[in-house]
C-alpha positions as CSV (number, residue, x, y, z in Angstrom):
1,X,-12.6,39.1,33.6
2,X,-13.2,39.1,37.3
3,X,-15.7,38.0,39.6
4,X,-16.7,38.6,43.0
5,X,-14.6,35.1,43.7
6,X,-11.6,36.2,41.7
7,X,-10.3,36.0,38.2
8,X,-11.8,34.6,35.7
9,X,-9.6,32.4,33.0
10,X,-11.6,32.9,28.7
11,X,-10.0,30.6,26.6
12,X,-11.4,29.8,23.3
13,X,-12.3,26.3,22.4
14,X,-9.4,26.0,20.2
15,X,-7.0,25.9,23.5
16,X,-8.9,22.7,24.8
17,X,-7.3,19.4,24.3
18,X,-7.3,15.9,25.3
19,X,-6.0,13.9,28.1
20,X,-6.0,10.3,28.5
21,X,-6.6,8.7,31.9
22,X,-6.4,5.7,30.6
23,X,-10.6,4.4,30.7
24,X,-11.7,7.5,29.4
25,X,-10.2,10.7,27.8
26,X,-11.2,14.1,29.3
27,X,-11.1,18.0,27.3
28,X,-7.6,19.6,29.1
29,X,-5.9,22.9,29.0
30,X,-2.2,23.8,29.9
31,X,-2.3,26.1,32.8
32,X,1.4,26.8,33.4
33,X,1.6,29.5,32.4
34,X,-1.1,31.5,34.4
35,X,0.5,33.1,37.4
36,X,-2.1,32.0,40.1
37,X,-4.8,28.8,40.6
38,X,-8.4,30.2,39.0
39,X,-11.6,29.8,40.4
40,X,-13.1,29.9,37.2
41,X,-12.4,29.0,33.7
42,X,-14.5,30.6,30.7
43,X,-14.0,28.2,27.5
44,X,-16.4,29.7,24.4
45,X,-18.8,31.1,27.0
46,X,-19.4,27.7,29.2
47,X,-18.5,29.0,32.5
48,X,-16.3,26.2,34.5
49,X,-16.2,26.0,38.3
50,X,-13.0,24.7,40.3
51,X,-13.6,21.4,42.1
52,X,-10.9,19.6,43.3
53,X,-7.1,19.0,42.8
54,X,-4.8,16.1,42.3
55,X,-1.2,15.3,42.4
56,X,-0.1,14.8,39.0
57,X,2.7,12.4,40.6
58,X,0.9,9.6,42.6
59,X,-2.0,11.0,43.7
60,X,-3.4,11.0,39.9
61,X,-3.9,7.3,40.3
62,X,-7.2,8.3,41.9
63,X,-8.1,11.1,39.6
64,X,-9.7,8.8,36.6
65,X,-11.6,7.5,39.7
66,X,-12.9,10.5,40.6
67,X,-13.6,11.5,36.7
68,X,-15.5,8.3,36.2
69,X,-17.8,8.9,38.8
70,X,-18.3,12.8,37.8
71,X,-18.9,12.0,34.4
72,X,-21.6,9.2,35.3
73,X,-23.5,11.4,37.2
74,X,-23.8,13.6,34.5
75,X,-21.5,16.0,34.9
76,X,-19.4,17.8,32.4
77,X,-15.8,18.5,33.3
78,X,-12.7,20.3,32.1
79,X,-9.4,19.4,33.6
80,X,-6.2,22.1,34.1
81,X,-2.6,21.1,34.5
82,X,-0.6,23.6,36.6
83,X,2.4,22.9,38.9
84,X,2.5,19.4,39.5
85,X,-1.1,19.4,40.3
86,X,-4.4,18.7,38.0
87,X,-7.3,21.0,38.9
88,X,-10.5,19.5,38.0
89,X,-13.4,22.3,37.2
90,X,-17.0,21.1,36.8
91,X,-19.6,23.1,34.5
């Protein structure tokens, strides 16, 4: 699918897994294997808009920060690993 912002990841549920930040664990899908950064990620029809990135090397230290405070405000999140960088994509 595409959208006037680009491309536009569907995965079904059953790709969605788990990763531990340590205070809290957060749904996850591999993205390695897609050939460019998404804008958007479609998981079972719930329509997932890129946020922000972290390093998975040093930089993820602040990411469970940053996924604490997301998830207290309310928000529901969904994050990609891609590279050697974890995109965070907000609902």
């Amino acid at each position: 699918m595409t959208t006037a912002q680009g491309p536009v990841l569907q995965l079904p549920g059953s790709y969605v897994g788990r990763l531990d930040l340590g205070s809290v664990e957060v749904p996850y899908v591999d993205l390695q294997n897609v050939p460019h950064v998404l804008h958007k990620l479609d998981i079972d029809g719930a329509e997932y808009v890129y946020d922000r990135s972290f390093p998975v090397k040093g930089g993820s230290a602040l990411m469970p920060d940053a996924v604490a405070e997301l998830l207290a405000a309310g928000r529901k999140l969904i994050v990609g690993e891609r590279g050697e960088r974890y995109y965070l994509f907000l609902a």
